[in-house]
C-alpha positions as CSV (number, residue, x, y, z in Angstrom):
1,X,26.8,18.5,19.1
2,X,24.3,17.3,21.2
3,X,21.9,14.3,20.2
4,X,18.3,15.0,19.9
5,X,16.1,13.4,22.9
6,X,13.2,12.1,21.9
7,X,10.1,11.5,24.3
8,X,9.4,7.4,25.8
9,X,5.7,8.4,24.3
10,X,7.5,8.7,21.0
11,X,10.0,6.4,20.8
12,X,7.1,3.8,21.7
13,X,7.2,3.8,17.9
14,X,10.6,3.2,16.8
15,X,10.7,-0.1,19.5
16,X,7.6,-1.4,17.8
17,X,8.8,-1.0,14.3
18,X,12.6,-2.6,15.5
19,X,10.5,-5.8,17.0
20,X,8.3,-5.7,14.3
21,X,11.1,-5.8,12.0
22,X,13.0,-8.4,13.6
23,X,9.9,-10.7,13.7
24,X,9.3,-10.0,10.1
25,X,13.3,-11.3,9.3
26,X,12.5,-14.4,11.0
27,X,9.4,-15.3,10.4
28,X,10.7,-14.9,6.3
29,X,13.4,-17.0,7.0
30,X,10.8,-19.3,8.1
31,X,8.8,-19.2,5.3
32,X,11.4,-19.6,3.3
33,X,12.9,-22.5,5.0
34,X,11.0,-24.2,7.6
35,X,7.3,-24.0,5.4
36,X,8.4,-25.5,2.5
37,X,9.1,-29.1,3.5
38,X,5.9,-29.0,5.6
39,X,3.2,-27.1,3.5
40,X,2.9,-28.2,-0.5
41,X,0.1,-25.8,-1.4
42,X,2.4,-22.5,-2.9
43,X,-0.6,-20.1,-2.7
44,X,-0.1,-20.5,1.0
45,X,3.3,-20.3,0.9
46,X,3.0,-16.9,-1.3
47,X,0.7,-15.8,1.2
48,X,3.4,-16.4,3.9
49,X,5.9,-14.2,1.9
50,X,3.1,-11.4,1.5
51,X,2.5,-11.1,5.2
52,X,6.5,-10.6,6.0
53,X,7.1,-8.7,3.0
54,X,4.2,-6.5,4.4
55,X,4.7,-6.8,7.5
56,X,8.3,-5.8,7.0
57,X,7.7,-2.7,5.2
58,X,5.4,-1.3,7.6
59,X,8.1,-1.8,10.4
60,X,10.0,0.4,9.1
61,X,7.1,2.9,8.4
62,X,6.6,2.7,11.8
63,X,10.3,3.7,12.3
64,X,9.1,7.5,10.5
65,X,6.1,8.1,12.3
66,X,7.8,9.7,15.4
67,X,8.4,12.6,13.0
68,X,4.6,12.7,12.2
69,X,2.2,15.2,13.9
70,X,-0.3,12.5,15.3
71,X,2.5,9.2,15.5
72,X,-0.3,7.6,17.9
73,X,-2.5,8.0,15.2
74,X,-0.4,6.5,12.4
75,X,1.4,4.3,14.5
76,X,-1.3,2.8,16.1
77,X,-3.6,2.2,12.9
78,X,-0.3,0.8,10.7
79,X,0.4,-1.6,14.1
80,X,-2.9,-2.9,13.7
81,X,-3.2,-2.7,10.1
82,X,-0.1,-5.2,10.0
83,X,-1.1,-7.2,12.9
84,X,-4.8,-7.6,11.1
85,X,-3.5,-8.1,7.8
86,X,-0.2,-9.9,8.1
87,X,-1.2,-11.8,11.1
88,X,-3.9,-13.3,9.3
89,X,-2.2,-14.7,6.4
90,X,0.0,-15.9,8.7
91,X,-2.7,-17.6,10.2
92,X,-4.4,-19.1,7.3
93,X,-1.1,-20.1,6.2
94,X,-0.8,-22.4,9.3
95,X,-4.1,-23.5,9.7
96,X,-5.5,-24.2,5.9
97,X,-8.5,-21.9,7.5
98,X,-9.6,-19.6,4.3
99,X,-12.3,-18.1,6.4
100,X,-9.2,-16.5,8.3
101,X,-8.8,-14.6,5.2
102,X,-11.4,-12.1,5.9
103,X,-9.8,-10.5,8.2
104,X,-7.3,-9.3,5.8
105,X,-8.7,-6.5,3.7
106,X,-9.8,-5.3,7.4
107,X,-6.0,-5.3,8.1
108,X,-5.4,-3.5,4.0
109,X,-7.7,-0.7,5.1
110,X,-6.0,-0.2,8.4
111,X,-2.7,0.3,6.5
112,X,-3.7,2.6,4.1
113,X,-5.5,5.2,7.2
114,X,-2.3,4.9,8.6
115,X,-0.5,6.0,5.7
116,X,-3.0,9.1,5.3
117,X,-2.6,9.6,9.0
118,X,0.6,11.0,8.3
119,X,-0.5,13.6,6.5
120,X,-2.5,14.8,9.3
């Protein structure tokens, strides 16, 4: 039986959601052990846990989206979405900076048009 080939346009996806993945492993593990000697404050620290538990669920939505009818589409809006969203509780995390938060809800709605774009 022959494996299915799937295009380099395609399989963009599946890399993105694999590093995407593996960053969100690490940067958990980091938040989990490296953050809480250094930051006291345990909203930030469950903001930390939010963005990789986000950030890792998403990865592996963007694992699926090859399978989708518009995976550019989807794929690019949940990237972005989890970049926007995680990446800025990460941020604010680091920094103290609350303004950073609102960039977040920017990132929420960015996640949830990539989940209804693959319906499309």
């Amino acid at each position: 039986m022959k494996a299915a080939v799937i295009s380099p346009a395609l399989s963009i996806w599946w890399k993105v959601g694999a590093i995407s993945g593996a960053s969100a492993v690490l940067l958990g593990a980091f938040g989990a052990h490296g953050l809480k000697n250094r930051i006291t404050d345990p909203h930030l620290l469950k903001n930390w846990e939010t963005a990789a538990h986000y950030q890792l669920l998403h990865s592996v939505v963007l694992l699926a989206t090859p399978m989708c009818r518009k995976p550019g589409l989807a794929g690019g809006l949940i990237t972005t979405g989890t970049i926007l969203f995680s990446g800025s509780l990460y941020a604010m995390t680091l920094t103290g900076q609350k303004k950073l938060g609102a960039v977040t809800p920017i990132g929420g709605v960015a996640l949830v048009a990539g989940w209804l774009a693959l319906l499309l």
